[in-house]
Jmol script that loads the backbone (N, CA, C; Angstrom):
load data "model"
ATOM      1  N   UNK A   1      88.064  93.725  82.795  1.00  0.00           N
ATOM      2  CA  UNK A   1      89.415  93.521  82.311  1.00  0.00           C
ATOM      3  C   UNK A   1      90.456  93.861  83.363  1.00  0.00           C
ATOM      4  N   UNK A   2      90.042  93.800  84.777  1.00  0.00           N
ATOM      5  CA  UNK A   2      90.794  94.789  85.636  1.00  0.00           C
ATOM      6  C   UNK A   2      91.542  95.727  85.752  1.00  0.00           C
ATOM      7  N   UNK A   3      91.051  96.445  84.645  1.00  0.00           N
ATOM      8  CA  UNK A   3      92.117  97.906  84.621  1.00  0.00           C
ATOM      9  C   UNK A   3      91.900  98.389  85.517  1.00  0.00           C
ATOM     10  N   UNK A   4      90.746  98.403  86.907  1.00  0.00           N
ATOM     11  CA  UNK A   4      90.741  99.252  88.098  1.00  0.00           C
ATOM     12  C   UNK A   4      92.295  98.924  88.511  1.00  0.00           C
ATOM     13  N   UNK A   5      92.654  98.028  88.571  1.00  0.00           N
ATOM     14  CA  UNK A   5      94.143  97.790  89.152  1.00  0.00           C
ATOM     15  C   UNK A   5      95.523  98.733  89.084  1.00  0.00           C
ATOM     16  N   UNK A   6      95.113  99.389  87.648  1.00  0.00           N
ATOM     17  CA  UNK A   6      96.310 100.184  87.382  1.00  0.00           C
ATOM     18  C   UNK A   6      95.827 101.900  87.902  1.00  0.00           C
ATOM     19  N   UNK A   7      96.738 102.423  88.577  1.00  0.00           N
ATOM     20  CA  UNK A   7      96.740 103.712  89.188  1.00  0.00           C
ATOM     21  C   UNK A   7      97.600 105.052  88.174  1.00  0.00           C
ATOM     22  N   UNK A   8      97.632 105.493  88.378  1.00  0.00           N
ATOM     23  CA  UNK A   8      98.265 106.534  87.620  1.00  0.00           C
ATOM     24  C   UNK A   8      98.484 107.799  88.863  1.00  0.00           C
ATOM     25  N   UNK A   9      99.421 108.077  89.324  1.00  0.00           N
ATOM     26  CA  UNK A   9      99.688 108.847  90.253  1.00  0.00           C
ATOM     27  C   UNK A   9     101.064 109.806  89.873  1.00  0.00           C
ATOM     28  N   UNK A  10     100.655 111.244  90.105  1.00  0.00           N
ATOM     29  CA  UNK A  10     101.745 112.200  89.419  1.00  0.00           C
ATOM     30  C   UNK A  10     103.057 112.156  90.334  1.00  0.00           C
ATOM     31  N   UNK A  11     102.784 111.779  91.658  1.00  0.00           N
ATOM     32  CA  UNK A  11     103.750 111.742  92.884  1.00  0.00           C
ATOM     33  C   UNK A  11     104.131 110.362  92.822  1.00  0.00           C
ATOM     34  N   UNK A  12     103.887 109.752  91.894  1.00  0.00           N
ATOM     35  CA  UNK A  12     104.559 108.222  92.325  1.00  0.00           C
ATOM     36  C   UNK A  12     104.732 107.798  90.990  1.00  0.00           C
ATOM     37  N   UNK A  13     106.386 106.724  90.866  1.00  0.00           N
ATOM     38  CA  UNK A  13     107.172 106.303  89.977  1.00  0.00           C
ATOM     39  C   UNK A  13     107.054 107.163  88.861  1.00  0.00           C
ATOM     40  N   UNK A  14     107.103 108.695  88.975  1.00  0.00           N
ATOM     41  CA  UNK A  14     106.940 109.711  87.942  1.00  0.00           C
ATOM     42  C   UNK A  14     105.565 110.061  87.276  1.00  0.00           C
ATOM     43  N   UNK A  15     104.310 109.485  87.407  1.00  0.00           N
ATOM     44  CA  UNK A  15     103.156 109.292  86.637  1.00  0.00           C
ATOM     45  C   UNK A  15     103.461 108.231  85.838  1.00  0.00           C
ATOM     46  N   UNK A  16     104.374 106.945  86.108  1.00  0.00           N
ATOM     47  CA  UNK A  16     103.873 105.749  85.096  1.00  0.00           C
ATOM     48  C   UNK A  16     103.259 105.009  85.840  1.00  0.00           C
ATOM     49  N   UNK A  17     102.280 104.473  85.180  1.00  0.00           N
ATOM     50  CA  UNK A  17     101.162 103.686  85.567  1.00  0.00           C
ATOM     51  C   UNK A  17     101.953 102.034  86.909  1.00  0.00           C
ATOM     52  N   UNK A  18     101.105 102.267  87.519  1.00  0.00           N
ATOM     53  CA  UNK A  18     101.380 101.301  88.843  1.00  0.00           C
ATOM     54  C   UNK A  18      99.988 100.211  88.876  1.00  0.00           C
ATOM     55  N   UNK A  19     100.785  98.886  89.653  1.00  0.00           N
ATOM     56  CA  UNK A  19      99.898  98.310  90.094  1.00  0.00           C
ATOM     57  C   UNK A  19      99.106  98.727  91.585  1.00  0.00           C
ATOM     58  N   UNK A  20      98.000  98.773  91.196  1.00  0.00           N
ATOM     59  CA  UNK A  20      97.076  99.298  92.864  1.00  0.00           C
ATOM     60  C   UNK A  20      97.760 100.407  94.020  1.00  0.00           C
ATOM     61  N   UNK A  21      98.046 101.252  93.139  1.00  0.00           N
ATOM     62  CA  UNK A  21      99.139 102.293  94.164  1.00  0.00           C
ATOM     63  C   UNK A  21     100.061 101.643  94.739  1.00  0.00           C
ATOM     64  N   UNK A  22     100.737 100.634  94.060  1.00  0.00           N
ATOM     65  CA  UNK A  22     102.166 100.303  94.733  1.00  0.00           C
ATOM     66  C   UNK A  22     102.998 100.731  94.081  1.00  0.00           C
ATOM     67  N   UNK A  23     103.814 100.950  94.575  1.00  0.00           N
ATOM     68  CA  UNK A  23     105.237 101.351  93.770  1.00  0.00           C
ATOM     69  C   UNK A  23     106.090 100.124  92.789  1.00  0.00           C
ATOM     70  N   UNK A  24     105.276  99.283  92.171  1.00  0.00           N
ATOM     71  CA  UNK A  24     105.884  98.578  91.275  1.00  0.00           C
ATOM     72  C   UNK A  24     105.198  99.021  89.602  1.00  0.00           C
ATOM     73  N   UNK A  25     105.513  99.694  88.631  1.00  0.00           N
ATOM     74  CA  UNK A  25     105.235  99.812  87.463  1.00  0.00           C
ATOM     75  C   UNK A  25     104.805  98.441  86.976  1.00  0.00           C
ATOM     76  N   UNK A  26     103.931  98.973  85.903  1.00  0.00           N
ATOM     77  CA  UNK A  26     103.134  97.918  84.721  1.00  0.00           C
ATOM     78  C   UNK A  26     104.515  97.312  84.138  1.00  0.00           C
ATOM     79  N   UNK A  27     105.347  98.335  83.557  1.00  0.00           N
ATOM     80  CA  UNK A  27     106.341  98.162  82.940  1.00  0.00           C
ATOM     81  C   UNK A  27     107.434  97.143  83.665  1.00  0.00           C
ATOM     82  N   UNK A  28     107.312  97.169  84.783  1.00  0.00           N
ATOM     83  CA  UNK A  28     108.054  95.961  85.231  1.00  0.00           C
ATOM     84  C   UNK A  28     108.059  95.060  85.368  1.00  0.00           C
ATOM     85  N   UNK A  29     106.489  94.479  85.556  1.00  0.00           N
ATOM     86  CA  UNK A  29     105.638  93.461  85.231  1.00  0.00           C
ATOM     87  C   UNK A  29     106.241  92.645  83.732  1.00  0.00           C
ATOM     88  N   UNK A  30     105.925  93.691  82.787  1.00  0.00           N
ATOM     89  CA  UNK A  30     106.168  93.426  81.650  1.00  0.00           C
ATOM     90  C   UNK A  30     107.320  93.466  81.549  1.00  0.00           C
ATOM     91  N   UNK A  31     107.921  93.974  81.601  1.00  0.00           N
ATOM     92  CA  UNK A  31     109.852  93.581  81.529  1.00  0.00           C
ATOM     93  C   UNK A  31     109.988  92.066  82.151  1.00  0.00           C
ATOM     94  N   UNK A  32     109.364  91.724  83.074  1.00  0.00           N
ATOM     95  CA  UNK A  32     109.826  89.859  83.795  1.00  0.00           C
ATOM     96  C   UNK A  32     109.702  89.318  82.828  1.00  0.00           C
ATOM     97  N   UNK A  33     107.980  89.771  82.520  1.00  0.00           N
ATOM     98  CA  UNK A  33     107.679  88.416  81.821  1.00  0.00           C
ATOM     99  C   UNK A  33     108.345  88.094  80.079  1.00  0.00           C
ATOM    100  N   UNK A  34     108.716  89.859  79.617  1.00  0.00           N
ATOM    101  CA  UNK A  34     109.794  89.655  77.913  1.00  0.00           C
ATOM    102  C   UNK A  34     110.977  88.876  78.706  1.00  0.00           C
ATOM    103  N   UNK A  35     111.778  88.668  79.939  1.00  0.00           N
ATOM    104  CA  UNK A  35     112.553  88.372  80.328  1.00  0.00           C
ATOM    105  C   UNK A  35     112.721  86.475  80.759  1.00  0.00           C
ATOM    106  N   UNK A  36     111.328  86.632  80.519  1.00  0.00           N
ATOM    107  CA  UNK A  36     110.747  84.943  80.642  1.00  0.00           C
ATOM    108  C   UNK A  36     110.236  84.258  81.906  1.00  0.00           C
ATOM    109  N   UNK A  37     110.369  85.505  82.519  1.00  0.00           N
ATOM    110  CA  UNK A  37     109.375  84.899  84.415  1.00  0.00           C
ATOM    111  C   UNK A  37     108.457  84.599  84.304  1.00  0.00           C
ATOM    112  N   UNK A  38     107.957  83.681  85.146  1.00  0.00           N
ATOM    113  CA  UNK A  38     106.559  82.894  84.641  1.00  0.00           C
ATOM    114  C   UNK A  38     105.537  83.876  85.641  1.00  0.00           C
ATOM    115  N   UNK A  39     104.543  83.822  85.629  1.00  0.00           N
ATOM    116  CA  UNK A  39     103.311  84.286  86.716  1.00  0.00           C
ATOM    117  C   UNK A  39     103.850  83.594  87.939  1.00  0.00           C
ATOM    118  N   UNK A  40     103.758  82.583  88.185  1.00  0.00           N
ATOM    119  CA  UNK A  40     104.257  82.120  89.388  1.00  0.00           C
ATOM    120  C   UNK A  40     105.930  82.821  90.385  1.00  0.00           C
ATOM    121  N   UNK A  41     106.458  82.751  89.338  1.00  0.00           N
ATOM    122  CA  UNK A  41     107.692  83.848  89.619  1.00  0.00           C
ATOM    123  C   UNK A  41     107.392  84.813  90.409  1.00  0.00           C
ATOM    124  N   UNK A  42     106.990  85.684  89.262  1.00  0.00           N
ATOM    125  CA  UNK A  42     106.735  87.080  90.002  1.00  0.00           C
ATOM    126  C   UNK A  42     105.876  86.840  90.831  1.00  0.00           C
ATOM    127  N   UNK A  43     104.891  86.185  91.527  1.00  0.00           N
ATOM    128  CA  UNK A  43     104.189  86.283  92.026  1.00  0.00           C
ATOM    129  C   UNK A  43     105.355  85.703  93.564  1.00  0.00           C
ATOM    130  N   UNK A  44     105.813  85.210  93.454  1.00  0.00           N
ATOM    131  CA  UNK A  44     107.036  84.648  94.555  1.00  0.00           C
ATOM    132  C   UNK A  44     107.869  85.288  94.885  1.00  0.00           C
ATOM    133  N   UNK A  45     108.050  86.113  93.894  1.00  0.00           N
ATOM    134  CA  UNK A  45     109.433  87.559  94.125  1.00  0.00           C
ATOM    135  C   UNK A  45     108.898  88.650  94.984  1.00  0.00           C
ATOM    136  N   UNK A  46     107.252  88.966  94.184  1.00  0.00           N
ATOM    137  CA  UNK A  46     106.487  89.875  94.899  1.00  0.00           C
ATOM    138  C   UNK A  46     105.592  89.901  95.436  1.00  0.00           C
ATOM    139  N   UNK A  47     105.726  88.948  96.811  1.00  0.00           N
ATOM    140  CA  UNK A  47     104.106  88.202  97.383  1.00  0.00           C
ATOM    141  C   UNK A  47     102.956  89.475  97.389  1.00  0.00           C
ATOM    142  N   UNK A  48     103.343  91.202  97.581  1.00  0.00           N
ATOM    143  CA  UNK A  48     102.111  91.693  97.740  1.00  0.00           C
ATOM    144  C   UNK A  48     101.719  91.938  96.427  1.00  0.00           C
ATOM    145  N   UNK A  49     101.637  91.247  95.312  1.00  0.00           N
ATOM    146  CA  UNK A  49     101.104  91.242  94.141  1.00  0.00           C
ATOM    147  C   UNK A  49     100.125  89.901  93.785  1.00  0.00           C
ATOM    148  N   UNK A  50      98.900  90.408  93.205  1.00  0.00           N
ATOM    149  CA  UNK A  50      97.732  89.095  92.851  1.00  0.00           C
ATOM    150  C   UNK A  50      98.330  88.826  91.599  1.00  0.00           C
ATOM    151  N   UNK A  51      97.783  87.523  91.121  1.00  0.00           N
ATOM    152  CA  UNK A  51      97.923  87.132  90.009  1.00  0.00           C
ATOM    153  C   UNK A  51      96.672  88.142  88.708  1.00  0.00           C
ATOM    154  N   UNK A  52      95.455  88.754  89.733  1.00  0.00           N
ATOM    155  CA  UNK A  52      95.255  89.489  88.513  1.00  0.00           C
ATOM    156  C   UNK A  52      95.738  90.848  87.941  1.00  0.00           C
ATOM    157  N   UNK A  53      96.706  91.069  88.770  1.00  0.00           N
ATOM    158  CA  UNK A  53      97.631  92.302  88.689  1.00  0.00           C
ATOM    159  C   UNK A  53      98.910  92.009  87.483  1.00  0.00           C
ATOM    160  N   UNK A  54      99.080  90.920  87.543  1.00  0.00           N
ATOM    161  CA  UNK A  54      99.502  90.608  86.159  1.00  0.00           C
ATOM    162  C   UNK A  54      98.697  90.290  84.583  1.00  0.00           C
ATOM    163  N   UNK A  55      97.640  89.919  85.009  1.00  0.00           N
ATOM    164  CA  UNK A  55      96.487  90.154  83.804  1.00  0.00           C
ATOM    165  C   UNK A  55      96.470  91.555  83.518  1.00  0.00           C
ATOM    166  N   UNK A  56      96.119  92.422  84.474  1.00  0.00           N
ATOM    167  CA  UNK A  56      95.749  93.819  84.019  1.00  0.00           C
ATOM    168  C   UNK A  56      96.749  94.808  83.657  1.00  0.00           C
ATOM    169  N   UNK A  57      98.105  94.230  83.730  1.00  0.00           N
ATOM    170  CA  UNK A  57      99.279  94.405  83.157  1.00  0.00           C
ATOM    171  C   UNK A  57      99.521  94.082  81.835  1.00  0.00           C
ATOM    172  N   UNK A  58      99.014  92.966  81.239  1.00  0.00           N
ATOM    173  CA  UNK A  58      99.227  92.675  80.369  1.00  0.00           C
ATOM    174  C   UNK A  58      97.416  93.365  79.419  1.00  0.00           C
ATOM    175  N   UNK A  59      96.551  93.392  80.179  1.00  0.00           N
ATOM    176  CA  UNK A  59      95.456  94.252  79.344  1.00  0.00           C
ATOM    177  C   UNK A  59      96.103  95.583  79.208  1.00  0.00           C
ATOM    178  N   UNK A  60      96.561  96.326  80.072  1.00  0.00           N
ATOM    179  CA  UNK A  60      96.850  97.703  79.725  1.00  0.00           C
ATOM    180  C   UNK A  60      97.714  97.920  78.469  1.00  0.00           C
ATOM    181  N   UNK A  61      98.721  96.971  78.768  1.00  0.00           N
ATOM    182  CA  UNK A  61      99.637  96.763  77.685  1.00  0.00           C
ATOM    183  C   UNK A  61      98.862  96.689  76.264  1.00  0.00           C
ATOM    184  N   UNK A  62      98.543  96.077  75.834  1.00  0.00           N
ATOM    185  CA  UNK A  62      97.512  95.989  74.917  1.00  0.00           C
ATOM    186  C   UNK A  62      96.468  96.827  74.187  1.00  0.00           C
ATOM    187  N   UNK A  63      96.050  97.422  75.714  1.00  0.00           N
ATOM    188  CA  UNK A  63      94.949  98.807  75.265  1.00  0.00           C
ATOM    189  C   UNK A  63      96.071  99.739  74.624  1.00  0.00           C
ATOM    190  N   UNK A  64      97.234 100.130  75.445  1.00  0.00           N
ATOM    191  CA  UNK A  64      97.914 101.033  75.109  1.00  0.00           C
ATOM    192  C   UNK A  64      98.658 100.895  73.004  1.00  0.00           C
ATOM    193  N   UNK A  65      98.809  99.992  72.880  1.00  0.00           N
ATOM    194  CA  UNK A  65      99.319  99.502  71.685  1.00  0.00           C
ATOM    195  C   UNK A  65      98.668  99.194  70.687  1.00  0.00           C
ATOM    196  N   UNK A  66      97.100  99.621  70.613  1.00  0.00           N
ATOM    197  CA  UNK A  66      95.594  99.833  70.350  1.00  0.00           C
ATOM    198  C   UNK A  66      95.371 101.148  69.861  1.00  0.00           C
ATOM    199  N   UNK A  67      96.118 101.451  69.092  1.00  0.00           N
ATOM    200  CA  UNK A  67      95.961 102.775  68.177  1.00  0.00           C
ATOM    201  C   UNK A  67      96.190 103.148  67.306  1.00  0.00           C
ATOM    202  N   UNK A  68      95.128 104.266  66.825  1.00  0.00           N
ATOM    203  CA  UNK A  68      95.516 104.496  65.364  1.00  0.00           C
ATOM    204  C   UNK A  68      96.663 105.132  65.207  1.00  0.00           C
ATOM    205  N   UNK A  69      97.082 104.679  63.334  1.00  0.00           N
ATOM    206  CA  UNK A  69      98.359 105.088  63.297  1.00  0.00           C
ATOM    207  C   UNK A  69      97.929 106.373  61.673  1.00  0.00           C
ATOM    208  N   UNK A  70      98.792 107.310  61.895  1.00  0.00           N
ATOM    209  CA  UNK A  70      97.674 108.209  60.951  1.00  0.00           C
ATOM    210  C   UNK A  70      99.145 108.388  60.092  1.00  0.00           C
ATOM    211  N   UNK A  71      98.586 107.750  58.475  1.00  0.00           N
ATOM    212  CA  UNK A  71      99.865 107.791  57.497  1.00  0.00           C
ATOM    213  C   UNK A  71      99.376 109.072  56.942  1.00  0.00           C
ATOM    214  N   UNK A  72     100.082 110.108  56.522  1.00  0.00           N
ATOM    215  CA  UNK A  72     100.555 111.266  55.255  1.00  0.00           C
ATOM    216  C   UNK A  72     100.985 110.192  54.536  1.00  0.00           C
ATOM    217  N   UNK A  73     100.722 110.685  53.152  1.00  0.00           N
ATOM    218  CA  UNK A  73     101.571 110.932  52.206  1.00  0.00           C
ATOM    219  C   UNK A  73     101.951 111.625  51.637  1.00  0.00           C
TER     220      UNK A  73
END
end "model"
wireframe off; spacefill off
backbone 0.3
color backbone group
């Protein structure tokens, strides 16, 4: 699912998750594309980015939003 792609580093962009130790967040990834950038876009804006660095952006996304939700009543 290429989650090897995403890094997590306490010294870099605060500990939010990065593509391949670069200094570009998942979250920014994902901000283009709610914003309507296509893959090709970003991939033109940010030549040192693969196109599966946007897949595993959008898997993380996913894993993360993949949880239980624990109701009280």
């Amino acid at each position: 699912m290429h989650l090897e792609r995403i890094t997590i580093d306490p010294q870099q962009c605060g500990g939010r998750p990065c593509i391949r130790g670069l200094r570009i967040r998942v979250q920014d990834i994902l901000e283009l594309l709610a914003a309507g950038a296509t893959t090709a876009e970003i991939l033109e804006d940010y030549p040192y980015l693969e196109p599966e660095d946007i897949v595993a952006s959008l898997h993380y996304a996913a894993q993360q939003a993949d949880h239980a939700i624990l109701y009280v009543a």
